[in-house]
C-alpha positions in Angstrom: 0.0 0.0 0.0 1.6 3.2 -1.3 3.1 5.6 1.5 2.0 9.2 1.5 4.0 12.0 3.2 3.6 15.8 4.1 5.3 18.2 6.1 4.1 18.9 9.6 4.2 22.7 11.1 4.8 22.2 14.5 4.1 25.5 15.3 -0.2 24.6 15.1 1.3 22.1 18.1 0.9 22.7 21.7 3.8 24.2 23.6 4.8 20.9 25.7 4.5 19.0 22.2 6.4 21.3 19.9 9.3 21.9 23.0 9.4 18.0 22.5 9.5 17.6 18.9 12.5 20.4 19.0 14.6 17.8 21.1 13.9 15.2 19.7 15.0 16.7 16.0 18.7 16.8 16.6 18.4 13.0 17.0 19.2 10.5 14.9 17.7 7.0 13.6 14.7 7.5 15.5 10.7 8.3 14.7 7.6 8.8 16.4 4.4 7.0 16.5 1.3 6.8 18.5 -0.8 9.8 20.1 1.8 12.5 19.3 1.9 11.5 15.6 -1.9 11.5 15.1 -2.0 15.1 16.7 0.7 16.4 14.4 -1.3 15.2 11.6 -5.1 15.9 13.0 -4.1 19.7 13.9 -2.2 19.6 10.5 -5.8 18.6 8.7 -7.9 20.8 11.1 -5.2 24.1 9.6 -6.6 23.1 6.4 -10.1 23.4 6.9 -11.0 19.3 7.5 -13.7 18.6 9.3 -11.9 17.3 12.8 -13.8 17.2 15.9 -12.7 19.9 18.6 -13.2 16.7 21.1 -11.2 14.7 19.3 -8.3 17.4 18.9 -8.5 18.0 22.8 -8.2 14.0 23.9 -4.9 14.1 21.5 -3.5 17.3 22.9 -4.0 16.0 26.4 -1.0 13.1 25.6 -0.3 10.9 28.0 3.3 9.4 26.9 5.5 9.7 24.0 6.1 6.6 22.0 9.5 6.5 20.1 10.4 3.8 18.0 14.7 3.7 18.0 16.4 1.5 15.5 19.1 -1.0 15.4 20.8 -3.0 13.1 22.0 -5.7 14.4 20.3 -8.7 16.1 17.8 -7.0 19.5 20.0 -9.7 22.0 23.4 -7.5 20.5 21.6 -4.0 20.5 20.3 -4.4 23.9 22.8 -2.5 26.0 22.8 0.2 23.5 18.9 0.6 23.1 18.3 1.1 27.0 21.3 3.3 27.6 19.8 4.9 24.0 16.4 5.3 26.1 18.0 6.5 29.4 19.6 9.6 27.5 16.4 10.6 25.5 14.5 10.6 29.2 16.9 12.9 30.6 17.0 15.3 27.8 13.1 15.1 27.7 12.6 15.1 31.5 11.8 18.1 32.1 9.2 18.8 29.7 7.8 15.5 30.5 7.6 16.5 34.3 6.2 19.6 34.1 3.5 18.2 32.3 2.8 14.7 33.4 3.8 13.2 30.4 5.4 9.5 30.8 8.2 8.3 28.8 9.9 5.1 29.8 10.6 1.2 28.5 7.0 0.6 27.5 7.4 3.5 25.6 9.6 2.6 23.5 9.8 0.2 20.4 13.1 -1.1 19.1 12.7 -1.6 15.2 15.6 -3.7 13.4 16.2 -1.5 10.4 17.1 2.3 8.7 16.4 5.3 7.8 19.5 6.0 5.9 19.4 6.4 1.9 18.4 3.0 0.3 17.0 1.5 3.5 14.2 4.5 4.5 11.6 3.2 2.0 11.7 -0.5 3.0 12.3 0.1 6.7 8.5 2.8 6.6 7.2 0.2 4.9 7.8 -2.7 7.5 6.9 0.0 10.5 3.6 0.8 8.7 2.6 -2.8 8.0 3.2 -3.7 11.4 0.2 -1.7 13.2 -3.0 -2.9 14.4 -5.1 0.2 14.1 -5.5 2.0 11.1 -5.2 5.0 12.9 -1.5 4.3 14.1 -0.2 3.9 10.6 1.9 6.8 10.5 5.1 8.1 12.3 6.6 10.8 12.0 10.3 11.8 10.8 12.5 14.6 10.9 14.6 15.1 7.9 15.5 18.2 5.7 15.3 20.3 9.2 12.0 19.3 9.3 9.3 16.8 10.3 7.3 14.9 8.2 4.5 12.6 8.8 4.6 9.2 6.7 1.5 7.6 6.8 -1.0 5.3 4.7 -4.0 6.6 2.8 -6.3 4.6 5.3 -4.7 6.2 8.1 -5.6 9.8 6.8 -9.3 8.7 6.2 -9.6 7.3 8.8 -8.3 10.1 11.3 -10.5 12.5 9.2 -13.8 10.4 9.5 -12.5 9.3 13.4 -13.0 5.6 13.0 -11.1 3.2 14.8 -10.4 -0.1 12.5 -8.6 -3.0 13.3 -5.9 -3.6 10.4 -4.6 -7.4 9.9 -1.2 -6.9 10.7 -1.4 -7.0 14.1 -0.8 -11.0 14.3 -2.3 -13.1 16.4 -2.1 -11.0 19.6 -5.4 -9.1 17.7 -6.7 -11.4 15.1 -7.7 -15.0 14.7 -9.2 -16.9 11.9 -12.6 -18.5 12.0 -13.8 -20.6 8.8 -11.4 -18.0 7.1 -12.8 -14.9 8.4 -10.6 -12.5 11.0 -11.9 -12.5 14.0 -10.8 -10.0 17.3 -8.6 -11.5 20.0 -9.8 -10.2 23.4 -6.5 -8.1 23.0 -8.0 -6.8 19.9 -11.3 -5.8 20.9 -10.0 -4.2 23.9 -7.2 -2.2 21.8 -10.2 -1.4 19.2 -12.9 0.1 22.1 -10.3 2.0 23.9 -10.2 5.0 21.7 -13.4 5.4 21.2 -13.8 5.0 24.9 -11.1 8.0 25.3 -12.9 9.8 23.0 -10.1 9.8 20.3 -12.4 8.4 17.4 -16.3 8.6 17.1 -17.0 5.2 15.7 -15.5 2.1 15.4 -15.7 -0.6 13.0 -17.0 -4.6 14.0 -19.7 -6.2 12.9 -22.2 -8.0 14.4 -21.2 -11.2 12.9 -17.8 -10.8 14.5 -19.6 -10.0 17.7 -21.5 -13.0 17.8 -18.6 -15.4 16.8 -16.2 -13.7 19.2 -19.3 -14.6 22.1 -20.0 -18.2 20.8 -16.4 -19.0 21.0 -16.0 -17.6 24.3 -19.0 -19.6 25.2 -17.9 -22.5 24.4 -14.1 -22.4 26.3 -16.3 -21.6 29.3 -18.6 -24.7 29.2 -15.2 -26.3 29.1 -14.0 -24.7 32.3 -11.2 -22.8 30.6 -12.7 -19.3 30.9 -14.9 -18.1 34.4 -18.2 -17.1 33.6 -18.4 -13.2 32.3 -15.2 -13.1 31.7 -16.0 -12.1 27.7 -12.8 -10.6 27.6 -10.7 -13.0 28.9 -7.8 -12.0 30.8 -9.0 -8.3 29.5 -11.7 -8.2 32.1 -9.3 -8.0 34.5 -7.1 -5.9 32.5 -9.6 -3.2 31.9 -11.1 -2.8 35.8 -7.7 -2.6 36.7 -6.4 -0.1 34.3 -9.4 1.7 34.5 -10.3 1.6 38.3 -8.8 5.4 39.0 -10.4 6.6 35.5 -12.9 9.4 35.7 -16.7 8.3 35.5 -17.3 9.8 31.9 -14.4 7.4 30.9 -16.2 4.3 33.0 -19.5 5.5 31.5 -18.5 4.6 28.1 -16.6 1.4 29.1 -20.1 0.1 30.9 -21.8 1.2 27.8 -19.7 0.0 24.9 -19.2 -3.7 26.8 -23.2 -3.3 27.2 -23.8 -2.8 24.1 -21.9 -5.4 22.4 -23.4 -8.1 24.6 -19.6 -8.7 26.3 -21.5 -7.6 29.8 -24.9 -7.8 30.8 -24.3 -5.1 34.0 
């Protein structure tokens, strides 16, 4: 799927954000995904008159972490030494910024990617980031190059930030997908990574279909008739996951949990 690619003014950004994305230019072999690189773009899209949510913009702006993906090129067991003393020196230079505003930035953070940036490599290496992500919406990162950023990102991932749809992709493996007579099927994992942004507010829709509904549910049914799941545990492991995670969340946020596992028959409370 062909990669698009547009330059990003970071001075639409918030001031936290852009004092960020000014530290992070000087440095090399690195680029940025996740909530940060869907702003850059969404605010980039609003600036030119798209219709973007002012909800949507404001769940993005409030970031929570930055998500950095650092490359290597050698095998990870070699790299490793150099990738966490590589992710100790970008906390320390971002520390401060990240402080101030309650921004986290640590291992889970960070993704190591075997690959480059560097002349004949950069097409190949976008390419195998891009394909790798299990939302549509997190097919983009973005790069600075030229004294610039730019965002890299698929066609899908531009629609579907403009029409605010979260949709899971196939490349997420079998962490997010299964197979049932041929058809891909959600993982708990999966439905739990597709609800939460629509339950943060970050997209208005999402896409499943009842008939993946209702094949997710029978098969769930039928691992707990064999004793391998509790009863109303529709999630699996995730049902723990989620009133863990979400135990100090504020009630708006728990609202729309209660309502979207409600709604898709996972709970009946």
């Amino acid at each position: 799927m062909k990669i698009q690619r547009c330059w990003i003014d970071i001075t639409l950004l918030p001031v936290a954000i852009r004092a960020i994305l000014e530290l992070l230019q000087g440095q090399k072999e690195l680029a940025i995904k996740g909530g940060l690189a869907r702003l850059a773009l969404l605010e980039k899209l609003k600036k030119e008159g798209k219709e973007i949510k002012d909800f949507r913009l404001l769940r993005e702006r409030a970031l929570k972490d930055v998500d950095i993906i650092i490359f290597h090129y050698r095998r990870l067991a070699e790299e490793k030494d150099c990738l966490v003393a590589r992710q100790r020196e970008i906390k320390e230079m971002l520390n401060p910024i990240l402080q101030k505003h309650g921004i986290r930035f640590d291992g889970r953070d960070t993704e190591p990617f075997r690959g480059s940036l560097k002349g004949e490599y950069k097409q190949e290496t976008l390419e195998r980031i891009l394909s790798g992500r299990d939302l549509t919406i997190n097919e983009i990162v973005l790069v600075f190059e030229d004294n610039r950023w730019f965002a890299y990102y698929r066609p899908r991932c531009y629609r579907d930030l403009i029409l605010g749809i979260a949709m899971l992709t196939n490349n997420g493996g079998w962490k997010t997908i299964r197979y049932d007579a041929g058809r891909i099927i959600p993982t708990n994992y999966g439905l739990y990574r597709l609800l939460r942004p629509w339950v943060e507010g970050k997209v208005e829709k999402i896409f499943l279909p009842d008939w993946q509904i209702k094949a997710h549910l029978k098969e769930i049914s039928k691992l707990q008739q064999q004793g391998k799941l509790p009863e109303g545990a529709n999630l699996g492991r995730y049902s723990l996951i989620l009133s863990g995670q979400y135990r100090n969340a504020n009630e708006q946020v728990k609202e729309r949990w209660m309502r979207a596992l409600f709604h898709l028959g996972l709970t009946d409370r």
